[in-house]
N, C-alpha and C positions, 0 to 999 in steps of 0.2 A: 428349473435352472439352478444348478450349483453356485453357490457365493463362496467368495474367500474369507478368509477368517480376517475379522473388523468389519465388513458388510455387511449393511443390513438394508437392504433395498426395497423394503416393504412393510417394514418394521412400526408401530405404531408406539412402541415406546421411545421415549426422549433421548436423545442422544447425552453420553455423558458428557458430565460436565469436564472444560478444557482445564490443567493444571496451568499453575500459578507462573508467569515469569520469569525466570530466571537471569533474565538481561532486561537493564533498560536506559534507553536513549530518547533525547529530546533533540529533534531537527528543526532550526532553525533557518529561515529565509536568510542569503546575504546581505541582500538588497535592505540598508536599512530608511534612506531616502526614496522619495519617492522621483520615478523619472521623466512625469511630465512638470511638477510644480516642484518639487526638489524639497518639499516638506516632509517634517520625518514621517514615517510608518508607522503607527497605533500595530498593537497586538490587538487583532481584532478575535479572532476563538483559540482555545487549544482542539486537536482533532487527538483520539486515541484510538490506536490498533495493537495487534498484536499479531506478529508474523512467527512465522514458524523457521529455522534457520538449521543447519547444520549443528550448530553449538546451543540449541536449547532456543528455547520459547523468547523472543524480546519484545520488549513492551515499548512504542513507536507515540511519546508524547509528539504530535505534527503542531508548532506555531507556525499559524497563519497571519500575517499584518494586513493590514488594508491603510489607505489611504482617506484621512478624515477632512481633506479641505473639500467642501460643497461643492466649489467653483471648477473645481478638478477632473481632467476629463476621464480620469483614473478613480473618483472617489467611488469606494466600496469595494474597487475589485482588490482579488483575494490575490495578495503575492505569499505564493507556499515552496517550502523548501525545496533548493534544488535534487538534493538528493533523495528526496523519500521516494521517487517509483525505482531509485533504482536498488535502493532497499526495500521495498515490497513487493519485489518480483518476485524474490524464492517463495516455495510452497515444498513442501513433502507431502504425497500424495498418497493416501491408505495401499498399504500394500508396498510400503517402506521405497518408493522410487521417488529420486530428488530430481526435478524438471522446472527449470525456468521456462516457466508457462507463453508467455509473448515469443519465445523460440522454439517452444512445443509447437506453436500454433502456427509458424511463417515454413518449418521445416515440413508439416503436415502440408502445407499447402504446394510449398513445392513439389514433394512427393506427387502431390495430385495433379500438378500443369507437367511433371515429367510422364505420367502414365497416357496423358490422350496424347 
């Protein structure tokens, strides 16, 4: 089987390592009360990724809050920024093709309910 050049599909050595960031943002929840008990929202973790984008590498600090009253039928759960999936959708994909994956995937599938 022939591979394109960046494939390595069998490869036992490690993959290189990703370059450094070039962008970076921190997404914040709106939500800063909470909306069962109306108490404010603790920063309960920060989450880090790093997506791949048209304009270079950005580095995706994610604040997550949670809700710290015990009595709360809310307490613990994790309220996460609204926009981070729709910033973590893009990918570029080895072999230089830029595809929003969740639309790769619904468009493939249509494809398949229009063939039978």
């Amino acid at each position: 089987m022939n591979s394109s050049a960046g494939e390595r599909p069998w490869s036992d050595e490690p993959d290189p390592p990703r370059p450094e960031a070039t962008h970076a943002i921190t997404l914040t929840p709106l939500k800063e009360s909470c909306q069962q008990c109306g108490q404010p929202l603790w920063v309960g973790y920060h989450g880090h990724r790093t997506v791949t984008k048209l304009d270079g590498l950005w580095k995706l600090t994610i604040v997550v809050r949670r809700c710290m009253q015990p009595e709360c039928p809310c307490y613990h759960l994790a309220y996460r920024p609204e926009e981070e999936g729709g910033t973590a959708a893009w990918r570029i994909w080895p072999g230089g093709d830029c595809l929003d994956w969740p639309l790769a995937f619904s468009r493939t599938s249509q494809r398949a309910r229009d063939a039978v």
